[in-house]
C-alpha positions as CSV (number, residue, x, y, z in Angstrom):
1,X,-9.4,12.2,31.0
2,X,-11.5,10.2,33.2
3,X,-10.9,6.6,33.8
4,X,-13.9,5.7,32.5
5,X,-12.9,7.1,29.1
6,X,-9.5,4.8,29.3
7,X,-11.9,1.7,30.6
8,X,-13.9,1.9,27.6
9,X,-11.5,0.8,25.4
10,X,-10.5,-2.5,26.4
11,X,-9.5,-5.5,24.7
12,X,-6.8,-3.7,22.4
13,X,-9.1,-1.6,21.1
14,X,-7.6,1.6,22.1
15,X,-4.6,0.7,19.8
16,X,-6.7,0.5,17.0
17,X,-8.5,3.5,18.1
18,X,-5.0,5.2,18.0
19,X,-3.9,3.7,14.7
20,X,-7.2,5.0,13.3
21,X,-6.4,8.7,14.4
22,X,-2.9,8.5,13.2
23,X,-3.9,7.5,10.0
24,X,-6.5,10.5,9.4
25,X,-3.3,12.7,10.9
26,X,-1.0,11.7,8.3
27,X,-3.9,12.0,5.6
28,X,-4.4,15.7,6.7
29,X,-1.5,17.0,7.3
30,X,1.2,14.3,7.2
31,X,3.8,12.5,9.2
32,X,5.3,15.2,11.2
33,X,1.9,16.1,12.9
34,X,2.0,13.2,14.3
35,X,2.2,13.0,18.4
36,X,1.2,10.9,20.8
37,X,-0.3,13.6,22.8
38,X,-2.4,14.8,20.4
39,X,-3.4,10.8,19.3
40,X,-4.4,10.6,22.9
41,X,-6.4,14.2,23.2
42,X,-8.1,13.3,19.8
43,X,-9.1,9.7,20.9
44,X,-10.2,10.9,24.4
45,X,-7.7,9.4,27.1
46,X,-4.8,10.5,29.0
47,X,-1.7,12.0,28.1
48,X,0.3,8.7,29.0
49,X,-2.4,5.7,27.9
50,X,-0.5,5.5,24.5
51,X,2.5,4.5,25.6
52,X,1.1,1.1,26.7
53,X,1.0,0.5,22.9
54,X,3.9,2.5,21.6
55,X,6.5,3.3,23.8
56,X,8.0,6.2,22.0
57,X,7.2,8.1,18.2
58,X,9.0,5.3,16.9
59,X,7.1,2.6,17.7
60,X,3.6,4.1,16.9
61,X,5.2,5.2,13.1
62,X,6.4,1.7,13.0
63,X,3.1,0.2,13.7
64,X,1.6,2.8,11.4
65,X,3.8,1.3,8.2
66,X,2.5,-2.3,9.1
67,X,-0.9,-1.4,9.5
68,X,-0.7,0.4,6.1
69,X,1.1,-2.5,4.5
70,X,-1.6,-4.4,5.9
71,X,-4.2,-2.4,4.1
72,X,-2.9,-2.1,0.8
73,X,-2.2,-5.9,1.0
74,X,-6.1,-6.5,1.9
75,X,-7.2,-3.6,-0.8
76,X,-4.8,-5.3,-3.8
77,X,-6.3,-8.7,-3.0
78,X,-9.8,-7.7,-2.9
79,X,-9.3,-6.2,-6.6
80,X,-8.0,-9.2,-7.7
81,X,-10.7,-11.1,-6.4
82,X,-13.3,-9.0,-7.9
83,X,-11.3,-8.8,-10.8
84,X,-12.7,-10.6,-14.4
85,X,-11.3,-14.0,-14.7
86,X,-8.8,-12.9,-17.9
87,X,-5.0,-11.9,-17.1
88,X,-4.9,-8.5,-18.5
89,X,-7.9,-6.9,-16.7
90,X,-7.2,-9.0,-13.2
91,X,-3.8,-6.8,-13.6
92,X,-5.4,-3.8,-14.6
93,X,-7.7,-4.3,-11.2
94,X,-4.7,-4.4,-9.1
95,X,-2.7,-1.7,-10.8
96,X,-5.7,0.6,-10.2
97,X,-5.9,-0.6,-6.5
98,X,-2.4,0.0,-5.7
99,X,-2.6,3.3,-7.2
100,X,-5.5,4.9,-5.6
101,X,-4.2,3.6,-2.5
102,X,-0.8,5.6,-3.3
103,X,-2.7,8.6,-3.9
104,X,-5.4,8.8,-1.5
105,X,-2.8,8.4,1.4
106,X,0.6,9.4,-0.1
107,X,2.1,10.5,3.0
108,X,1.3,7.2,4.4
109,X,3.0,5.3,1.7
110,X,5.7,7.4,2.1
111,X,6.1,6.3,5.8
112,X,5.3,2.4,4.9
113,X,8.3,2.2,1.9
114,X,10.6,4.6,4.5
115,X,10.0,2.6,7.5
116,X,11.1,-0.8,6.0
117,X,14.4,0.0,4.8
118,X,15.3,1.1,8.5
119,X,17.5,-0.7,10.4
120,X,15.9,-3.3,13.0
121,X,12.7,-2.2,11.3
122,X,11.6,-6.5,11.0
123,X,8.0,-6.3,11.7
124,X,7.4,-3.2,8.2
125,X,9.6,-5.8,6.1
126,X,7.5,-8.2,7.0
127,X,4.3,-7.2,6.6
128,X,5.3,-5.4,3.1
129,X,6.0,-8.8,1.8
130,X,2.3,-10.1,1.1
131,X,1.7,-7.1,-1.6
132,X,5.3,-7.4,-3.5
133,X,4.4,-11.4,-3.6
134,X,0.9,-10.4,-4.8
135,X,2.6,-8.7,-7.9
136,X,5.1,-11.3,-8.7
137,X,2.4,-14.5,-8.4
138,X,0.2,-12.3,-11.0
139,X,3.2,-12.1,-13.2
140,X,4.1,-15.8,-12.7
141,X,0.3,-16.4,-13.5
142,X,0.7,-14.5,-16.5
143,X,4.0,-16.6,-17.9
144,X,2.5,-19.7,-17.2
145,X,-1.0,-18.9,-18.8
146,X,1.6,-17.7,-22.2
147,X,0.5,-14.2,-21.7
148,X,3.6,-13.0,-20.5
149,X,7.4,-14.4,-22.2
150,X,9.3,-16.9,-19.5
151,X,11.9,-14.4,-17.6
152,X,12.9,-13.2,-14.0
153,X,10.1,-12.2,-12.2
154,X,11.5,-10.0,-10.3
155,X,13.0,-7.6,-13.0
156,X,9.2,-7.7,-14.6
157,X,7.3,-6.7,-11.4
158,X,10.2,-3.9,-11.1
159,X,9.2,-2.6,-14.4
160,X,5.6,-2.5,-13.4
161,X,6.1,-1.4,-10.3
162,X,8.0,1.7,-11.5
163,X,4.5,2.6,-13.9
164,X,2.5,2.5,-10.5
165,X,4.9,5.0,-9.4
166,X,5.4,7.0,-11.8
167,X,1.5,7.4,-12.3
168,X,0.5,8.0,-8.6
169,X,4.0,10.7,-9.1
170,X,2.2,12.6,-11.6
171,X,-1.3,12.4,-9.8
172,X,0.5,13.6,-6.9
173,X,1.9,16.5,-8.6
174,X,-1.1,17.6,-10.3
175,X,0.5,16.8,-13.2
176,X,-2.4,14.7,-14.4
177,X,-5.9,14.9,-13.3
178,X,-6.9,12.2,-10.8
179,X,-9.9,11.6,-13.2
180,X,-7.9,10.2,-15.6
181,X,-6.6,7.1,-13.2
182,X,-8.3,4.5,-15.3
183,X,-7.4,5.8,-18.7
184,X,-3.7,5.6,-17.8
185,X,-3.8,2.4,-16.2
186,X,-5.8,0.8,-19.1
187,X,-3.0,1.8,-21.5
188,X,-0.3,1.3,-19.1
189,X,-1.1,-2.2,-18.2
190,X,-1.9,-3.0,-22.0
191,X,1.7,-1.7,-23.3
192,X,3.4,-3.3,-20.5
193,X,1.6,-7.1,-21.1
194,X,2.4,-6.5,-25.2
195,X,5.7,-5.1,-24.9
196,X,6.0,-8.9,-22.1
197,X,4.4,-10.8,-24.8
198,X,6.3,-14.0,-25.7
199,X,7.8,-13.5,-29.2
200,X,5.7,-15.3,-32.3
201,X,7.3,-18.9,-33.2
202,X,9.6,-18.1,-36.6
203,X,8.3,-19.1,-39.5
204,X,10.3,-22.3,-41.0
């Protein structure tokens, strides 16, 4: 490639150029067609201008988890946000947010929640942080508006983090039609806030 091509991007933005490319590779045909080669054929620059960015396949999947932690993060927030001001559908808006994201690029989730829990891997931990706290501040939320009994946090957001999952498993699978996304996660979000509901005061 010329030098031209390599000039143009400047500024860092041939790392996001790069990032971009790797992210449509894992959406098409997933994680192990990724190469820095190809990133660098596809983007249009030499062989070797990657590796000013990402020094081996390592680094490039590692920057791949953050930037898709990042993204969920900013999609999850944005639901919330646009979300109506009562508890239950603000959840519901973020349930549905996290799940599309887990099935639109599965493969990429797959690399974000795989990349954190390896060794040295500081930078994924980190940047997966923003979207767990996310969860656990609506739940808090929802204790301290009385929509949700007083308890650990942390064993609540498990509980509806494992109905994400098990959702965008099925959708995955083709065991449920993606067109049936909301449906689920109306129910699924309703049954989990009743069966969190604070018990009703005994009668004297």
């Amino acid at each position: 490639m010329s030098d031209v091509s390599e000039r143009a991007y400047h500024h860092g933005r041939l790392r996001s150029a790069l990032l971009d490319a790797a992210m449509r590779t894992v959406r098409e045909g997933g994680v192990d067609q990724l190469s820095l080669r190809e990133l660098a054929r596809e983007v249009g620059v030499s062989h070797a201008a990657p590796r000013r960015h990402f020094p081996d396949r390592q680094a490039l999947l590692d920057a791949l988890a953050v930037a898709g932690f990042e993204r969920l993060d900013n999609r999850l927030r944005t639901a919330t946000a646009d979300g109506a001001e009562d508890f239950t559908s603000r959840l519901k808006a973020t349930v549905a947010a996290y799940i599309r994201f887990a099935t639109e690029d599965a493969a990429l989730l797959e690399l974000m929640f795989t990349g954190k829990h390896r060794p040295g891997a500081d930078q994924v931990m980190a940047a997966a942080v923003p979207s767990f706290t996310l969860m656990y501040e609506q739940i808090a939320q929802g204790q301290a508006a009385g929509e949700l009994a007083p308890g650990d946090v942390e064993q609540l957001g498990i509980v509806l983090f494992a109905t994400m999952q098990g959702i965008a498993t099925l959708i995955n699978g083709d065991m449920v039609k993606p067109e049936l996304l909301d449906d689920l996660v109306d129910r699924a979000v309703e049954q989990f806030v009743r069966g969190a509901r604070p018990a009703p005061p005994e009668m004297p």
